[in-house]
C-alpha positions in Angstrom: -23.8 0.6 5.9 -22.1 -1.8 8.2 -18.3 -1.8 9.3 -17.8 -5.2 7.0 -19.5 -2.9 3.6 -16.8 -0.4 5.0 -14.0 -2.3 4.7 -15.0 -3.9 1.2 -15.0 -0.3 -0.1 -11.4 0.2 1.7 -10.1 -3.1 0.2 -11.5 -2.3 -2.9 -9.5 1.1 -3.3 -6.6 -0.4 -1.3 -6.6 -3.5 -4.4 -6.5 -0.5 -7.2 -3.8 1.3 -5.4 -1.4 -2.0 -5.3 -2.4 -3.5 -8.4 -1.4 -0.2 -10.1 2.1 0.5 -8.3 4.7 1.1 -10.3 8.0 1.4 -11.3 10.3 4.9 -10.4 13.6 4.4 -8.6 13.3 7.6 -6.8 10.5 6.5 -4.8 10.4 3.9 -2.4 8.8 0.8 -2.0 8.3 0.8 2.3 6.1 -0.8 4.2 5.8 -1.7 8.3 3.0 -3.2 9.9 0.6 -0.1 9.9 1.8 1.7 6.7 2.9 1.3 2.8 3.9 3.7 0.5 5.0 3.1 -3.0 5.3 5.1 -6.7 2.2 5.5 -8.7 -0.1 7.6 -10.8 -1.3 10.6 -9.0 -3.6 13.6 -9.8 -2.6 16.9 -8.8 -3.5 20.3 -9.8 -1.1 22.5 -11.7 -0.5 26.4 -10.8 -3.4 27.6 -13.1 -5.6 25.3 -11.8 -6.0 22.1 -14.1 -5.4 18.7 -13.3 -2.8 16.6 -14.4 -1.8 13.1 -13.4 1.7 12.4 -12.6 3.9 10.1 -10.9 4.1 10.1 -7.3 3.9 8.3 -4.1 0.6 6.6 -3.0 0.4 5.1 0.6 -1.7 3.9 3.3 -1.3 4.5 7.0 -3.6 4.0 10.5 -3.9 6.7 12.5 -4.9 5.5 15.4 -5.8 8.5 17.7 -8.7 9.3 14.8 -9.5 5.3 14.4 -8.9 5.6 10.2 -7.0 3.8 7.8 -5.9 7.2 5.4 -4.9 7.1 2.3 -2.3 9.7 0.9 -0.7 10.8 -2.4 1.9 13.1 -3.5 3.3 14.1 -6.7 6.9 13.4 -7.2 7.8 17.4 -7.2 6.3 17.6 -3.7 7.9 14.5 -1.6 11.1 16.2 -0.7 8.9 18.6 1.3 5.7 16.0 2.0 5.6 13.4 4.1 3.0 10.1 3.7 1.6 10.8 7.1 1.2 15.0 6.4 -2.2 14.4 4.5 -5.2 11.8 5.8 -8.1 10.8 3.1 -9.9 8.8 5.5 -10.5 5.7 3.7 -12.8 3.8 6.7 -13.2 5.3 10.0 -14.1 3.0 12.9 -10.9 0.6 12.9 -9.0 0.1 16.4 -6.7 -2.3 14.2 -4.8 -2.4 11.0 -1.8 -5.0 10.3 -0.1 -5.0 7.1 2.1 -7.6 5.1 4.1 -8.3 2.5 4.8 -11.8 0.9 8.5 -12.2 -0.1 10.2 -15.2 -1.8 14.1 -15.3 -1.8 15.6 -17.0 -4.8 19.2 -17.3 -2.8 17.8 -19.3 -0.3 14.2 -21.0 -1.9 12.4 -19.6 1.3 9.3 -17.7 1.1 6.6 -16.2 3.8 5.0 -13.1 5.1 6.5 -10.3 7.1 5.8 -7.4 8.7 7.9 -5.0 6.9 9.4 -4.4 3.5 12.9 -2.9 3.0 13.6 -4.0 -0.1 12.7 0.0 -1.5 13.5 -1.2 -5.5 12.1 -4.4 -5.5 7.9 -5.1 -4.8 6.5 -7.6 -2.7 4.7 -10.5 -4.3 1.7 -9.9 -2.3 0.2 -7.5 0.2 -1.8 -8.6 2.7 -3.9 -5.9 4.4 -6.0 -6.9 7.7 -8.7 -4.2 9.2 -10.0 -4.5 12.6 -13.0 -3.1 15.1 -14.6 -3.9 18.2 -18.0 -4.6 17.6 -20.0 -2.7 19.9 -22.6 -5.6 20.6 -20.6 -8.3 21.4 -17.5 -6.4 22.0 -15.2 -8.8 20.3 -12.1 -8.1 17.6 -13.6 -8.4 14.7 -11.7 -8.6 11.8 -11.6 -9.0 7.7 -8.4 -9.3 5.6 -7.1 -9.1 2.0 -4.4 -10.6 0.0 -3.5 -8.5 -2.9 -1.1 -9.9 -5.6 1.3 -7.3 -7.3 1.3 -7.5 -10.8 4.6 -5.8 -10.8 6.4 -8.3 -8.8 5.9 -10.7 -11.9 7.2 -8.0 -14.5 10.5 -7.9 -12.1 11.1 -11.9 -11.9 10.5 -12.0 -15.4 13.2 -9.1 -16.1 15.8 -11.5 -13.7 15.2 -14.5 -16.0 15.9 -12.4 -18.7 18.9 -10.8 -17.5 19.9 -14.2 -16.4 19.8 -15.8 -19.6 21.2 -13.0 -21.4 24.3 -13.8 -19.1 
């Protein structure tokens, strides 16, 4: 297929991924400009060999010496010896650019807008935006396609602060 059916298969997996984060203080919600990792369900295989899904960390990173966006997962047993970046499932090869992010709003101040990273490791983003780029070889132009992904958990977490606050 072409680059562009590539990348609709990346942003399809990369939509799953965010739209299923979840919720587990112990891990993380990071994200910089060419990475993201937060909790969710992962598959792994047990001693005796079946598979069981768990939570864990899922991420995405570019490593750009092999030109890939990689995907990577870890159950929550294995992260104090695993890092996101130890384990690449190439997700599209090809890319020479990959810019993530994240839409925040601040209540404090009524402000809202994209960055380029997230710190805020208890709290999700409202949205994700992930951007993949290539060189065409043709034309030898950037060419590039993007995706906004909303977080469904970001909602579940403003609706528990209205809670809380009327509780108050």
């Amino acid at each position: 297929g072409t680059q562009e059916q590539w990348f609709e298969v990346a942003f399809e997996q990369f939509r799953q991924d965010v739209r299923n984060m979840r919720r587990f203080q112990p891990v993380p919600i990071k994200g910089s400009y060419d990475r993201i990792s937060f909790p969710g369900i992962v598959s792994s295989e047990t001693e005796d060999g079946h598979s069981v899904s768990e939570i864990g960390e899922v991420g995405y990173f570019f490593s750009s010496s092999q030109k890939m966006l990689c995907r990577a997962k870890h159950a929550y047993r294995e992260l104090r010896y695993k890092r996101l970046t130890d384990v690449c499932h190439p997700v599209v090869i090809g890319v020479d650019r990959v810019q993530l992010s994240f839409y925040r709003y601040d209540k404090d101040t009524g402000q809202s807008g994209w960055s380029s990273s997230w710190e805020r490791e208890d709290v999700p983003p409202l949205a994700v935006k992930l951007e993949l780029g290539y060189q065409d070889p043709s034309t030898r132009r950037m060419m590039t396609q993007s995706l906004i992904v909303h977080v469904p958990l970001a909602k579940t977490y403003e609706e528990d602060e209205k809670d809380e606050g009327t509780r108050s």
